[in-house]
Residue, then its C-alpha position, 0 to 999 in steps of 0.5 A: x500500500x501506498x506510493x509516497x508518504x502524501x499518496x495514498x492512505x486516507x483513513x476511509x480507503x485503508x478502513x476499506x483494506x483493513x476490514x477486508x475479509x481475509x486479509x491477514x497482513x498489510x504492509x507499507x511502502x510508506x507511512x501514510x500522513x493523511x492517515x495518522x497513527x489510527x489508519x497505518x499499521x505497526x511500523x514493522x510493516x512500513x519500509x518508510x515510516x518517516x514522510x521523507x523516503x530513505x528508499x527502503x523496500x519490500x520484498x516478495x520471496x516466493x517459494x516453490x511450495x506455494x509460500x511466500x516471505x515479505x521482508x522490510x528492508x528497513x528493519x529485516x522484519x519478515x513474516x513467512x506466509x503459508x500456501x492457502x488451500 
């Protein structure tokens, strides 16, 4: 989610992605301003949590098993979610 710090992320639109049915996790490109503390998650899951990008990332690994890994470049948190059945 999100594509800048000011692009993106108002409190109406990540309420709709965040009550998604389903959805375990989202992760962050960028700390959304226009949300506030209320309408972003766990500064674990933003690459750039300051409104000036420092440039981290996130990465997909995908296995062969059907799982896949998200890694914040920022903070080397990752979580390892399993195929889905």
């Amino acid at each position: 989610m999100n594509n800048g710090a000011r692009k993106g992320g108002e409190a109406e639109a990540w309420q709709v992605v965040k009550s998604s049915p389903g959805l375990e996790d989202l992760w962050q490109l960028h700390y959304a301003v226009a949300g506030g503390k209320e309408h972003n998650v766990s500064d674990s899951y933003i690459a750039n949590p300051e409104e000036h990008c420092a440039g981290k990332y996130l990465k997909l690994s995908a296995q062969s098993d059907g799982t896949f890994t998200v890694t914040n470049s920022r903070n080397d948190f990752s979580k390892t979610y399993p195929m889905s059945p």
